[in-house]
C-alpha positions in Angstrom: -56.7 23.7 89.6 -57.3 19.9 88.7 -55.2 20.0 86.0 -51.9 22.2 87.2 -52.0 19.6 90.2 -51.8 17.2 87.8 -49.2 18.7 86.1 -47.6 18.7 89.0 -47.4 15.0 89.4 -46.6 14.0 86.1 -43.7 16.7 86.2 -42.8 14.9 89.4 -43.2 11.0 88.0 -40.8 12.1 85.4 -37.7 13.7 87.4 -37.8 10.5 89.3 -37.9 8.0 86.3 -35.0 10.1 84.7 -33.3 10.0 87.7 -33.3 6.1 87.7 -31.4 6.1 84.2 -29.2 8.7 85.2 -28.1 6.3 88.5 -28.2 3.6 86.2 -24.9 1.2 84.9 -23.4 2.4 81.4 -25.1 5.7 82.6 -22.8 8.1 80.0 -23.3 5.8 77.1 -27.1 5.4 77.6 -27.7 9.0 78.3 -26.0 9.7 74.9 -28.0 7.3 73.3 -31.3 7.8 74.5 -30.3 12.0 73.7 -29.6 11.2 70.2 -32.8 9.0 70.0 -34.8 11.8 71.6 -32.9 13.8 69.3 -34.3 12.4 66.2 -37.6 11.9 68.0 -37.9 15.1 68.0 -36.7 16.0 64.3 -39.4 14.1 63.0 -42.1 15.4 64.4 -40.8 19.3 63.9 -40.4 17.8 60.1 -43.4 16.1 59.7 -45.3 19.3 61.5 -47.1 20.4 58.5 -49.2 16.6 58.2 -51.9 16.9 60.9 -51.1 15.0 63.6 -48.4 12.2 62.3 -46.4 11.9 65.3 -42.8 9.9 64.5 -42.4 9.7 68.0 -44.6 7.3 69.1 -42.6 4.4 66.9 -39.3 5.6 67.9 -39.8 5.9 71.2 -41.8 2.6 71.0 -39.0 0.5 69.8 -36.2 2.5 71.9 -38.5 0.9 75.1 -38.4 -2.5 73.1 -34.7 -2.5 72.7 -32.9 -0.7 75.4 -35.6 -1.0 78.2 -38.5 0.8 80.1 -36.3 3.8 81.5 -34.7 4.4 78.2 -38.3 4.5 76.6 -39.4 7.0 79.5 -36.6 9.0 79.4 -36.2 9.4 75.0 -40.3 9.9 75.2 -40.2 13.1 77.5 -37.1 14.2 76.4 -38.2 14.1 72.7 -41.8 16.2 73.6 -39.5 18.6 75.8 -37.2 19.0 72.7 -39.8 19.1 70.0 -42.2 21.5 72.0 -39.0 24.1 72.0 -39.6 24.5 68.4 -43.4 23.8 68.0 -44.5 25.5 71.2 -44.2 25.0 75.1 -47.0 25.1 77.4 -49.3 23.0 80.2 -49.4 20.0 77.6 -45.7 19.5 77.8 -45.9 17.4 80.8 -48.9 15.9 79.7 -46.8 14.6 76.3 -43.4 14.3 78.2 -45.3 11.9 80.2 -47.9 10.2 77.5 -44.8 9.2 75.2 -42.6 8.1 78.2 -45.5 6.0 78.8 -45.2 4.7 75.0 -41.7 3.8 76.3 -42.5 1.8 79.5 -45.1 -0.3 77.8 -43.4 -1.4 75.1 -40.4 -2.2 77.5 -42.9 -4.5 79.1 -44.5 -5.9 75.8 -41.3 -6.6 74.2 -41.1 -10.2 73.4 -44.7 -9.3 71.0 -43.5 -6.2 69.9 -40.6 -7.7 68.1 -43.0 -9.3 65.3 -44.3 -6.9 62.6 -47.6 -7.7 63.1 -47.4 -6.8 66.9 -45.6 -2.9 66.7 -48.3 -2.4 64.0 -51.2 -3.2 66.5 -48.8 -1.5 69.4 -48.7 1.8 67.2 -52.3 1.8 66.3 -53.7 1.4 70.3 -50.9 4.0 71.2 -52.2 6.1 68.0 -55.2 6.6 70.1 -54.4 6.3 73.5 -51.8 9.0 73.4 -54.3 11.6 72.0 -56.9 10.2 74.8 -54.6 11.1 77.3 -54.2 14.7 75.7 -58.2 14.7 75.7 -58.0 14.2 79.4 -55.4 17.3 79.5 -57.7 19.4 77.9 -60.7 18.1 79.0 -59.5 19.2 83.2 -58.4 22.4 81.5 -62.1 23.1 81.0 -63.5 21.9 83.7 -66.4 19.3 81.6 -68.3 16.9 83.0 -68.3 13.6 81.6 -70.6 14.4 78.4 -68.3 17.1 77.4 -65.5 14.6 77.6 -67.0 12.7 75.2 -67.9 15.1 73.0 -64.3 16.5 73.5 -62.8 13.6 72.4 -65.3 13.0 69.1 -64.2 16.0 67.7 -60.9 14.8 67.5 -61.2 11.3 66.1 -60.2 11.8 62.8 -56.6 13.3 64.2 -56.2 10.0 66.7 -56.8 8.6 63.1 -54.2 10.1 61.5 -51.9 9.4 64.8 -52.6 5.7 64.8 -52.0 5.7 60.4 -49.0 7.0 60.7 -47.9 4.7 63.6 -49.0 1.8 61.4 -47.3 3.2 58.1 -43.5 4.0 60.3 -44.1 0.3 62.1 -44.6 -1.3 58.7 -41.9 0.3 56.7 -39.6 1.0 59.1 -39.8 -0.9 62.5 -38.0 -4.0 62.4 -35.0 -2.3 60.6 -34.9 -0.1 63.8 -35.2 -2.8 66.0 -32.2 -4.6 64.5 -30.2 -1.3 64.9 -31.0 -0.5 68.2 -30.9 -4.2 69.1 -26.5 -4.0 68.0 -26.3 -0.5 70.0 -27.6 -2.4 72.8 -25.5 -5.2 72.9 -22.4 -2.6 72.9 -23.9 -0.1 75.3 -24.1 -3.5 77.4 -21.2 -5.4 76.5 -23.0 -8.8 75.4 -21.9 -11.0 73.2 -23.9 -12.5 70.9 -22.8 -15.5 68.5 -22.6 -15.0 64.9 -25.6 -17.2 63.8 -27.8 -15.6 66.5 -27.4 -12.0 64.7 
């Protein structure tokens, strides 16, 4: 019961944060960026389905929130776990993801100015590495119906998959996160029309 009502509200906080970007300025150009981001979100986590629990979309929807803002990062977060989950399998933990890695999205929006070192996506990618799974823990844990000790106990027997989570966050940030901050940084100065003088690219 707990958990469907739950459900219910996350279903519910995320209509109305899409429905922000959808009333939002540049509105056809941000949807079609933020559905091609979701887009490869989601790719990379149907590809890299076979590695326990590496999850590319925490780092792209991480630095889509860094780059283009909080209600692009909520919107490529659920829309990437709706996506993904079509292919990998839906059921009552979609909303809990949709709404986890649109989460991922918001915060980084807010923690941008540190998220643009190296140093701060890898520690941003390895709290979210285990935050995200907690939050699924909590999904499963109302599911059962557990008292606090089984919560716990819940959550231990997954450690060494919110390991794996937070790894590959770390690994993606290192290799890969600045380059896609750059990127993302020139689509966002087109999507909204700034200019930005040649010595300060």
């Amino acid at each position: 019961m707990y958990s469907d009502i739950a459900a219910l509200a996350l279903v519910t906080a995320i209509a109305l944060g899409l429905a922000v970007i959808e009333a939002g300025p540049n509105r056809s150009r941000e949807l079609a960026l933020v559905a091609a981001l979701a887009a490869a979100a989601a790719g990379g986590r149907v590809l890299f389905a076979a590695i326990p629990n590496v999850q590319p979309v925490t780092m792209v929807v991480a630095v889509t929130g860094v780059t283009l803002g909080a209600r692009a990062g909520l919107a490529t977060g659920a829309a990437a776990a709706l996506a993904s989950n079509a292919f990998l399998g839906q059921g009552p933990w979609t909303p809990w993801q949709m709404a986890a890695w649109g989460l991922v999205g918001v915060t980084a929006a807010g923690a941008a100015p540190l998220l643009r070192t190296r140093t701060g996506l890898v520690a941003f990618g390895l709290a979210w590495g285990f935050l995200f799974d907690w939050i699924m823990d909590v999904w499963a844990w109302t599911s059962l119906g557990g008292g606090a000790t089984s919560f716990i106990a819940l959550a231990s027997t997954g450690i060494w998959f919110d390991v794996a989570h937070a790894a590959g966050n770390v690994l993606l940030a290192l290799v890969a996160g600045p380059t896609l901050i750059r990127m993302l940084d020139r689509y966002s100065r087109k999507l909204h029309g700034t200019f930005v003088p040649l010595e300060q690219t």
